[in-house]
N, C-alpha and C positions, 0 to 999 in steps of 0.2 A: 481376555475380554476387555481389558482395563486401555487398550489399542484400539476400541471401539470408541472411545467419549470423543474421537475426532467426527465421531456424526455431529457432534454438539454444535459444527461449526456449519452444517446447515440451517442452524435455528434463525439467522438471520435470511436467505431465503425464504423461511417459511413466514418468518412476519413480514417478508417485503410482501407477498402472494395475500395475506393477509390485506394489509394495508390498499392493493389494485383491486382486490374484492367487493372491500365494503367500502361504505358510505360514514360520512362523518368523522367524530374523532378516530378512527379507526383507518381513517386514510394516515394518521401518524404513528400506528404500531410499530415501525422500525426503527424510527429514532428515540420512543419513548422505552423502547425494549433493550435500544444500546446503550442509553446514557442515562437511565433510571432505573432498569431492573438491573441492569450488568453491573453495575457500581456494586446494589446494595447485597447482589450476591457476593461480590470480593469483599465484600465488609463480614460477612457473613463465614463465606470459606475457609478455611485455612489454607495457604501455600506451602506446596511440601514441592522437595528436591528429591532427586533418586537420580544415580552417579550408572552409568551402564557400565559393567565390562566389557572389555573389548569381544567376547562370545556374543554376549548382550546385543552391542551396537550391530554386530555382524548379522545378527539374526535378523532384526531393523531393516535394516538395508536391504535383507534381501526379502523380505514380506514386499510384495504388490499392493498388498491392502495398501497401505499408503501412499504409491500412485494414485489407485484408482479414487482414493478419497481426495485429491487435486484434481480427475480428468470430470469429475460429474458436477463441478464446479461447473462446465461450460455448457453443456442443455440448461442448468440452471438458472446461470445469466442472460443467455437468448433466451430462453423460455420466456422469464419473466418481461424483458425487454418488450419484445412481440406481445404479450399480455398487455402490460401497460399501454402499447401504444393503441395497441386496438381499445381498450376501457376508455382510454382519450377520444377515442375518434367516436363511439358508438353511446356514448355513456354525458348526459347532461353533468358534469359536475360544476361545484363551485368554486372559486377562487383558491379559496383556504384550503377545500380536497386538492385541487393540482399540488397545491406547496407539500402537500402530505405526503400523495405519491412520488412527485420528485424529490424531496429530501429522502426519502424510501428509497428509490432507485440508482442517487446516487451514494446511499450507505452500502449498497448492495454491491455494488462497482469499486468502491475501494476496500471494500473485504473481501470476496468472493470471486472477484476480478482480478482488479491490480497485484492486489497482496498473493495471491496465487500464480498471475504471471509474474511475480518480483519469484517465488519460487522456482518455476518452471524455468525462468532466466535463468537459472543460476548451473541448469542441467548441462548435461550433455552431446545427449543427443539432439538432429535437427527435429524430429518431430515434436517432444518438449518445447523447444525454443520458438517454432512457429504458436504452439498451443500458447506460448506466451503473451507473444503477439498478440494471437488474436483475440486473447482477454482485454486486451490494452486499447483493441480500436472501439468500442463504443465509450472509453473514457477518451478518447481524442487525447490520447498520451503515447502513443508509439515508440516515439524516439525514448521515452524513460530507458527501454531494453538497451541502447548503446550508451546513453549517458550513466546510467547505473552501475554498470557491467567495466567500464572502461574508463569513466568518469571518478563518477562516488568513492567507487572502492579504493580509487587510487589516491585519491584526495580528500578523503574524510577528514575531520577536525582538522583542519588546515582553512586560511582562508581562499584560497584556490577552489573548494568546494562551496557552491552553491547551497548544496542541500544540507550543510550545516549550518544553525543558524548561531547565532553569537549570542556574548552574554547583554543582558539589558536591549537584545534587539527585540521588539513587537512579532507576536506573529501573523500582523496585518503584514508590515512591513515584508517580512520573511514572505508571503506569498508571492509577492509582487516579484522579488529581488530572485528567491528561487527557482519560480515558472519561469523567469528570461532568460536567465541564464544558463537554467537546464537544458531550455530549448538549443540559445546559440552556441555552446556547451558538446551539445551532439552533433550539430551540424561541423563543428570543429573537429572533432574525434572521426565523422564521417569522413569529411576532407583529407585528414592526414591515410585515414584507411585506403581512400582510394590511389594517396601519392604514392602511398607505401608499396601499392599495386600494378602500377603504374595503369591505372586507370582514370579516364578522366570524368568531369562532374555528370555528364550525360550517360554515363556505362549502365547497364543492368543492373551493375553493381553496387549502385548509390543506393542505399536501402532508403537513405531520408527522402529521397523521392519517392522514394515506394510509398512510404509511411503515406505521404502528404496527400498522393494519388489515392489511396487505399480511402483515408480518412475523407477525403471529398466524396468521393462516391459513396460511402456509407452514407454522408448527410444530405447528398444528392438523391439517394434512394428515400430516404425518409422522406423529404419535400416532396416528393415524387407523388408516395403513396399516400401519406395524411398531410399534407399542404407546407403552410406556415406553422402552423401551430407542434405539427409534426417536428419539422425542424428546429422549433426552439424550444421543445420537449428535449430532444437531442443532446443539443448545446449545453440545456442549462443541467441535463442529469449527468453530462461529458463534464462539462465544470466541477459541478459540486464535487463529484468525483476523485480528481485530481485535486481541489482543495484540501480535500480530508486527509489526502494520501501525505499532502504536503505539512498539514498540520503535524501529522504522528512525524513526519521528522523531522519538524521541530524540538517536538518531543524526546525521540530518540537521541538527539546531539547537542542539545542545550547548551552552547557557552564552554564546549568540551575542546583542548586543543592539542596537539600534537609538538613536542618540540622539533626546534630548527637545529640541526646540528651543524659545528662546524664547517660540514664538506660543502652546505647548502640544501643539502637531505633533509627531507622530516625522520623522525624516527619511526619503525617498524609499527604499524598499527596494532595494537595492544587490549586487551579485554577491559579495560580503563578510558576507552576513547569514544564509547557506547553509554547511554543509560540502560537500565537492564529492571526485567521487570516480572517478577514469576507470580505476579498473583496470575489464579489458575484457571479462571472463566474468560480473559483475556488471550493466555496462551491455549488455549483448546481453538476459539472462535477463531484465532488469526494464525493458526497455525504453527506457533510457538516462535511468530515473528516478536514478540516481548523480550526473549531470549536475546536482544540483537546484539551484544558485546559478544557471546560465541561467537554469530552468526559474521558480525566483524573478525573475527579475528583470524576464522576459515569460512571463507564464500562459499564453499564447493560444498561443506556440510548439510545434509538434509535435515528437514525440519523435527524428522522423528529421533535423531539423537543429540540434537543442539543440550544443551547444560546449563544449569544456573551459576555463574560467577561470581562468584563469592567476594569477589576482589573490585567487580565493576561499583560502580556507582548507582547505587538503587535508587527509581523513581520511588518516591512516597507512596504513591497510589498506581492501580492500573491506566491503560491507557485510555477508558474512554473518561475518568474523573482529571486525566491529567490533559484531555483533550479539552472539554468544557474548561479548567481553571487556565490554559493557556489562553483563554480568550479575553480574560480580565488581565492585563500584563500588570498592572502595579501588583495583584496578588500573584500569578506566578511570579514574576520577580523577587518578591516576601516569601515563595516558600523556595525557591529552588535556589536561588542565588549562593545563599550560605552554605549549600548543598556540593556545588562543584568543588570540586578537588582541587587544592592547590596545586 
């Protein structure tokens, strides 16, 4: 039964449904759910470790249950999408409510979306990989799947990596520096796939046109049905989205760096090259993405036997207190700085 507290990771769901519901302060039920009740539960909980055997992990693996608790992730996200926008179209609200529901929809999108297609990315089969995808086109982030996959993992703590951010760097700065370069980043990684193939930039095979193609008609279709306002519904809960996703990895890779050896090589990425994070209302909601120094060290690992590393570098707090302190950098700075690893 104790394989069940991964429902826990619908609770945000249920407060975005919440938040398109009603009216007033309750248009901000999601963000006030993540970054004010979820704190003061981690203050509250105690995090505890538990080591599987290899019987253990085998058993894991082969339970569904834990698919099926990633595949319902995606009626959930369209659901509430389509909610939303019909509550916009039908629905007098005020200014302050839009900002409720769209900060709502785009917390919904980077936990329940992206973080479950950074999952479902990481499988093997095609139907996983697609389901990834298409978690990914209402954050207008597509290309993350090849830049991630092919990109990140290769190039973590390194400056090569975009999605690491450096030590004493902002993480205004880091939004800026990491959305460009993700982007141009994948279109590179595209390119070489396709020379590899010997295919050229016009093939079927270009996915990043896929992506771009795919992504325009979503927000083609939006304008379509609910106007302007439709559309920049869209954009701005596609943004926020990919913001947040960008903040946690900040988070995640804070000023962390990988040495140059000799040959010109970085060294083998290592459970040390992550921040890691087991407070345990954190790892239930995101899927035991907190975990991420495993998660680093074998991509291919699924979420239900990832492990605490004893060895990584622990965040102080969970992620969504270490999301809000990243936003003042002189105080992250002050608390994490002294924190990296020689």
């Amino acid at each position: 039964m104790s394989d069940f507290k991964y429902l826990f990771a619908y609770s945000i769901p249920l407060m975005t449904l919440v938040s398109i519901s009603y009216d007033g302060i309750l248009t901000f039920a999601t963000p006030l759910y993540a970054f004010v009740f979820i704190p003061i539960l981690e203050v509250i909980l105690k995090d505890y470790d538990k080591e599987y055997s290899e019987a253990q992990k085998e058993k894991r693996l082969n339970n569904i249950i834990f698919d099926i608790l990633l595949y319902l992730n995606i009626p959930f996200v369209f659901g509430l999408l389509v909610y939303g926008f019909w509550v916009l179209e039908t629905k007098s609200l005020m200014p302050v409510e839009m900002v409720g529901i769209v900060l709502s929809l785009g917390i919904l999108f980077a936990t329940n979306a992206i973080n479950v297609a950074h999952e479902l990315g990481h499988r093997k089969t095609l139907v996983e990989r697609t389901l990834s995808k298409l978690l990914l086109l209402p954050c207008l982030y597509m290309h993350f799947y090849l830049e991630h996959n092919f990109g990140h993992h290769k190039n973590v703590a390194t400056p090569e990596d975009p999605a690491t951010s450096k030590k004493n760097q902002s993480v205004y700065h880091f939004w800026i520096s990491s959305v460009l370069k993700q982007y141009k980043n994948a279109w590179q990684i595209q390119i070489s796939i396709l020379k590899k193939g010997n295919y050229t930039y016009f093939s079927i095979k270009n996915d990043m046109m896929w992506y771009s193609i795919i992504q325009a008609c979503y927000l083609a279709i939006c304008f379509l049905f609910f106007g302007i306002s439709g559309l920049l519904f869209a954009l701005a809960t596609g943004i926020l989205s990919f913001i947040f996703l960008e903040t946690i990895n900040y988070v995640e890779h804070y000023g962390l760096v990988r040495k140059k050896l000799a040959s010109g090589r970085y060294e083998r990425v290592q459970t040390h090259h992550s921040w890691n994070s087991n407070h345990i209302i954190g790892r239930i909601v995101l899927y035991e993405l907190t975990r991420h120094s495993d998660h680093h060290f074998k991509a291919s690992k699924k979420y239900q036997i990832l492990e605490n590393k004893k060895e990584s570098p622990q965040l102080p707090y969970g992620y969504p207190t270490s999301i809000l302190l990243s936003l003042v950098p002189w105080l992250w700075f002050r608390i994490m700085n002294s924190r990296i690893p020689k």
